[in-house]
Phi, psi and omega in degrees: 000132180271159167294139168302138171253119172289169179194151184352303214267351195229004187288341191269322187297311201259358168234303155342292190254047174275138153275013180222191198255169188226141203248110184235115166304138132256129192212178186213161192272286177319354173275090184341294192306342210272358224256314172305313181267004156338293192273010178259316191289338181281336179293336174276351198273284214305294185311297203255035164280118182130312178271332171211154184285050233272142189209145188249152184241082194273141177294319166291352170229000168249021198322310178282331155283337150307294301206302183309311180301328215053043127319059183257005159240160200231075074236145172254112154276133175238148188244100160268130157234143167070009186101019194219165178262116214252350211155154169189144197262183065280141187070194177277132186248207158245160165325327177281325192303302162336281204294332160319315182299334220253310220274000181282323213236005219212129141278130162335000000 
């Protein structure tokens, strides 16, 4: 299963008012680092379906919740439970880190 790709206009319906917790790539197509961590977020989209909501943001056509979040740097994961924000990652990690984070709102 791939992350859903969010967008300005869909951000409040698929994250805010997820009943499960969500997981947001903010990302860019020209960003090398976001290119790197591509495959730790699809692999957790697949592992963790049904517990969590996993979604990728490109930034360059999604501006304004970058802008809302303080998104300045790329690639930024933020982990939402209930509409509100639990964590957030910058830059490339490993994959475990990622999933530590998930392990605050989530069980395998």
């Amino acid at each position: 299963m791939k992350p859903m790709e969010i967008s300005d206009q869909n951000f409040e319906q698929e994250v805010l008012l997820s009943d499960i917790p969500v997981l947001i790539d903010f990302w860019a197509t020209w960003c090398a680092p976001c290119r790197l961590i591509a495959p730790h977020v699809e692999a957790i989209a697949n592992e963790y379906q049904g517990k969590v909501k996993v979604c990728k943001l490109d930034i360059d056509n999604s501006q304004q919740t970058a802008i809302q979040y303080g998104v300045r740097s790329i690639p930024t994961l933020i982990l939402f439970d209930k509409g509100k924000v639990v964590d957030r990652i910058v830059g490339v990690v490993p994959k475990q880190k990622i999933l530590d984070m998930l392990s605050a709102v989530v069980t395998p």
